[in-house]
Structure formats: C-alpha cells, structure tokens
C-alpha positions in Angstrom: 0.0 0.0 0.0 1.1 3.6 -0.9 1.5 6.0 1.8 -0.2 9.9 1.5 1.8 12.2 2.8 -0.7 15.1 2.8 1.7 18.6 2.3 0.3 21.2 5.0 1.9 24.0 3.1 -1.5 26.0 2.0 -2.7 25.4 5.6 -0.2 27.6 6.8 -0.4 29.7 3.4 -4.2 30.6 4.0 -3.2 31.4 8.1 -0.5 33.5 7.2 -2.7 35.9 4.9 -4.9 37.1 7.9 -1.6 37.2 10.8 -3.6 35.1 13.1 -3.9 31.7 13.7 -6.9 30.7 11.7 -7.3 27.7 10.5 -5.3 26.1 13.0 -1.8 24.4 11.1 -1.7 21.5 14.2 -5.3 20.8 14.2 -5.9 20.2 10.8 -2.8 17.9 11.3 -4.4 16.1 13.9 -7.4 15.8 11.8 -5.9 14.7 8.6 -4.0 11.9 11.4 -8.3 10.9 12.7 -8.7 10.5 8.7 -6.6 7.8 8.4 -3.2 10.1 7.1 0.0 8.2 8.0 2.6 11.0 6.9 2.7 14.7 6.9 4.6 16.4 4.1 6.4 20.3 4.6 8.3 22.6 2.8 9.7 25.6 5.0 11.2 28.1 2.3 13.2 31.4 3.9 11.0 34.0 3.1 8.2 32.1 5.2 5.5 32.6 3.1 3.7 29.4 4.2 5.4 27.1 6.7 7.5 28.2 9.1 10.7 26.6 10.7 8.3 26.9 14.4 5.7 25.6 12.7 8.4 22.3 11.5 9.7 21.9 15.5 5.5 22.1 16.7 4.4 19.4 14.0 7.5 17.1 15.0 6.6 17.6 18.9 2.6 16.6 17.9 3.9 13.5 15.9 5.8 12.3 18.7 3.3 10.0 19.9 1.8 9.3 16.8 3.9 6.2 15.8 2.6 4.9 12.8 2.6 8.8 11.3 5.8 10.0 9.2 7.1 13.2 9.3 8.5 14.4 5.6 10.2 17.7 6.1 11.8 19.0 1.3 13.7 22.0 0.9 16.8 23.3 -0.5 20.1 22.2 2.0 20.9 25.3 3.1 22.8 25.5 5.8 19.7 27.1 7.9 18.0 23.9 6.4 20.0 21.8 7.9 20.5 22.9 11.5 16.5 22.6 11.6 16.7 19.1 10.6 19.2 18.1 13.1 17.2 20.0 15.7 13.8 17.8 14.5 15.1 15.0 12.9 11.6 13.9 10.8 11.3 10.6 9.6 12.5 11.7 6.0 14.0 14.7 4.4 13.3 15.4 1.0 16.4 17.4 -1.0 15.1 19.7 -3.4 17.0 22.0 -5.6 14.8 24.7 -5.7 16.6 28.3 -4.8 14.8 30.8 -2.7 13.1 32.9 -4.9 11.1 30.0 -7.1 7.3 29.8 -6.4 7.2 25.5 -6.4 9.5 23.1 -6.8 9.8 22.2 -10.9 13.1 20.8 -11.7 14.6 17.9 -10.6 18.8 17.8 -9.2 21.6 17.0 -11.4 23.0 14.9 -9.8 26.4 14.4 -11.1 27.1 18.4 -11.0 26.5 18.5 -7.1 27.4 15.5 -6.2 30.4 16.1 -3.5 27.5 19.0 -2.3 24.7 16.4 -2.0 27.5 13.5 -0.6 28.3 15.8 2.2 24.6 16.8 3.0 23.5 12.8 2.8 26.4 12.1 5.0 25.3 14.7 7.6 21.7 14.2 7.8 22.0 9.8 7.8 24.1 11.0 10.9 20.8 11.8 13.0 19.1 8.8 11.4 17.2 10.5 8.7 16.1 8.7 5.7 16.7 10.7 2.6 15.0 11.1 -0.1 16.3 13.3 -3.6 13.6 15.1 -5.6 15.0 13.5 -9.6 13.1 14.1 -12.7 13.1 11.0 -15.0 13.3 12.9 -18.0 17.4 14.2 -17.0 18.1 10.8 -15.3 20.8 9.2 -17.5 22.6 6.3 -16.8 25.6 8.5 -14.9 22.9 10.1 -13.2 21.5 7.0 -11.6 25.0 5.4 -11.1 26.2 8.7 -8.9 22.4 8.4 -6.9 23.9 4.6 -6.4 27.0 6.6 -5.0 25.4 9.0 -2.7 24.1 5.8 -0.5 20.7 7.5 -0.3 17.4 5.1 0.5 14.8 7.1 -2.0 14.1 9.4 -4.5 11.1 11.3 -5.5 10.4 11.4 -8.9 8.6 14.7 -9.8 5.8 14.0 -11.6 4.7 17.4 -13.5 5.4 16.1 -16.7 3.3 12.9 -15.9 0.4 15.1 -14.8 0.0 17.4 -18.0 0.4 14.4 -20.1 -2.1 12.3 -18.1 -5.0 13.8 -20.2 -3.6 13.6 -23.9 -2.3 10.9 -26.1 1.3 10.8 -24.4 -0.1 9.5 -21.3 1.0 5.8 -22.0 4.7 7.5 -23.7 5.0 9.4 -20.7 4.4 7.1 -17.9 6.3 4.3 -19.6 9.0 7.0 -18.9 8.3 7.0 -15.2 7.8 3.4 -15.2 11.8 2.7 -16.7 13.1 4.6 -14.2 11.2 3.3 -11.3 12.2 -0.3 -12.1 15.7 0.8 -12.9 16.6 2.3 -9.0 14.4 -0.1 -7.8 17.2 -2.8 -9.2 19.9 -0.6 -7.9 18.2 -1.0 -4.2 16.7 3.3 -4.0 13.5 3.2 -3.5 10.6 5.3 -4.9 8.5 8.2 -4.0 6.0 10.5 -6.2 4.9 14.2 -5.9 3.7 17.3 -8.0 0.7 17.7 -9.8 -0.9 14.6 -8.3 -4.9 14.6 -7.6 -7.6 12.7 -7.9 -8.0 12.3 -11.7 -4.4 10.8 -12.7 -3.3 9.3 -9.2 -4.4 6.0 -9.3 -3.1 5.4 -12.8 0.5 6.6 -11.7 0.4 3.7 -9.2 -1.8 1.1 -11.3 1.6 1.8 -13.7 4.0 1.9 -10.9 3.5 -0.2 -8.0 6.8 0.3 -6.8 6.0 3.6 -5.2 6.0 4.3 -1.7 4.7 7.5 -0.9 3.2 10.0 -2.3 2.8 13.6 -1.4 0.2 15.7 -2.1 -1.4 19.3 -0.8 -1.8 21.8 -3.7 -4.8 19.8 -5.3 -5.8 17.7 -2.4 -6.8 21.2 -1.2 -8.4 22.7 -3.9 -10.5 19.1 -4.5 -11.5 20.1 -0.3 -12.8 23.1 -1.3 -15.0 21.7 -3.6 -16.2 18.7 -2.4 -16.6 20.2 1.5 -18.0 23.4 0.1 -21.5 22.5 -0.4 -21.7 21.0 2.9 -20.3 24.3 4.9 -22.8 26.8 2.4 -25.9 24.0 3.7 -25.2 24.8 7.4 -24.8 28.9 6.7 -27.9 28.7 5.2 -29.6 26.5 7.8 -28.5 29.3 10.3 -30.0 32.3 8.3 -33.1 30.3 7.7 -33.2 30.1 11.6 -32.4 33.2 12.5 
C-alpha cells in the first residue's frame, strides 16, 4: 500500500494571509492523522511565506506520539536547512534543488554536478538517522545520473511527476508514464527506492500507481486542497444557510 503524505503547506499559506492563527496548522494535522493520514509532508522556504521553521519543530513535537505517522520535512540544503533538521530530525528529508526565490519546486537535481555537495549533505543528515529522499526528474536521469544516486548511499528518490500530470490527459499519457515506469524499475534494481509528488490529484493518481507499483509515498497538498474546497463546500454553504433560515 502507498502511503499519502498530505503537504500542510497551503494550511499555513491561508493562516499566514490574515496574521492570526486561523485555521489552525496543528489541528488540521491532527485531523488529517483521525482521517486515516499516516505522513505529513512540509516545505519551509526562507521567506516564510507558508510554513514556518516553528511551525516544522510544533508538527514534530505533535507527531511524537503518533507512531505509525511519518514526518516528511523538502527544501533546498541550506545550511539554515540543515540545522533545523538536526534540531527535529523527521522521519524523512526530501532534497530539493529549488533556490529561494522560485514559487514551487519544478526541476529535478543534477545529480552528477552536485554530487560532493549532495555526498556531504547525505552524510550529515543519515548522521541523526534520517532517511533521505532526492527530488530527480526521470526525463534528465541518464545512466551517470543513476549510477552517482547509487553513490550518494541514499534510500529514496522522489520522482517529480509534472510532466506525468499534463500528459495524463492527452495521447502521451501511456509514452510518458512508460517513462516514469523505466526509471522506477531501474533504481528499484539498484536498491533506491521510490516516492512520487507534483501535480498529483484525484483524476491521474491511481493510474500513476496502477503503472507503478513500486512507489511508496506520495505527497500531495496543492490539489488535495483545492479538491477540499470543492467537495466540502457544499456541505459548509448548507449549514450557513440553515442558520440564516433560523435566524
């Protein structure tokens, strides 16, 4: 079974724009946990614009007796980054090569042109026992891209799945994920295992991992949001209604 990592990020997006603390980031946590969630998925950036690095060190002290609940913590190794996960140590830290300024995450690391950076980072962070995972796109992924991921002694990568997801409606869906589905089986022989994210919702998820059982976890916010807002909305504009009839 896959895990979903659900990624908080909007929470904290949509609490930020009013300075207050509405909605609550640690109780939607908790209720995406009573939903049947088993991982929770950040992405602190430095201009705080949605998660915060407090906001990181309160979600790891709430998970702390929720066992069966993984904490996945992406972002750009910097070395503010990286003091924070040695101070939280999640479950798994996703490397990301994203610089500060970019709105999302949409390219994937070379891997061979940072390699004695990412060696040293995948050295320090295995120190505190944390699994980590390198965001990779499968379109750049050579063969001496894969054999320097075999070098860096990492246990995942995630493959970002953008491309995937604006194919998923057109006729290079089956081109595209056959794509996805090399590369997969590929690391998967070389003993790195396999995570998914971007783009990711209802519609094309389940034919991602139909195509690619192989995948562990994947991590979604953005749409799972927007698909919330939806599919909750009618219910909330029912009860409004139901009090102004009353009142």
């Amino acid at each position: 079974m896959t895990r979903l990592s659900v990624n908080v990020n909007k929470i904290a997006t949509l609490r930020n724009s009013r300075g207050k603390n509405q909605p609550d980031l640690i109780d939607v946590v908790g209720k995406l946990i009573d939903f049947g969630v088993k991982g929770i998925t950040v992405h602190p950036r430095p201009d705080g614009r949605h998660i915060l690095y407090e906001d990181v060190k309160q979600i790891k002290k709430f998970l702390k007796n929720q066992k069966e609940v993984e904490f996945n913590v992406e972002g750009y190794p910097s070395a503010d980054f990286l003091q924070l996960m040695e101070e939280v140590q999640p479950e798994q830290c996703t490397l990301v090569p994203d610089p500060p300024v970019v709105l999302t995450s949409n390219a994937g690391w070379r891997v061979c042109e940072h390699f004695d950076f990412l060696k040293s980072v995948v050295v320090a962070l295995k120190k505190n026992k944390i699994r980590v995972s390198l965001f990779i796109d499968p379109f750049t992924l050579t063969k001496k891209e894969r054999d320097a991921l075999s070098a860096l002694m990492l246990e995942r990568v995630e493959l970002y799945t953008e491309v995937y997801a604006s194919s998923y409606s057109t006729d290079q869906k089956d081109s595209v994920t056959q794509v996805y589905r090399e590369v997969a089986e590929k690391l998967t022989e070389q003993g790195v295992e396999i995570n998914a994210g971007h783009d990711l919702n209802l519609n094309n998820l389940s034919w991602l991992l139909k195509n690619i059982p192989q995948i562990k976890e994947v991590s979604i916010g953005h749409a799972l949001i927007c698909e919330s807002l939806y599919q909750g909305l009618k219910s909330v504009v029912q009860q409004y209604l139901e009090i102004c009839r009353q009142n």
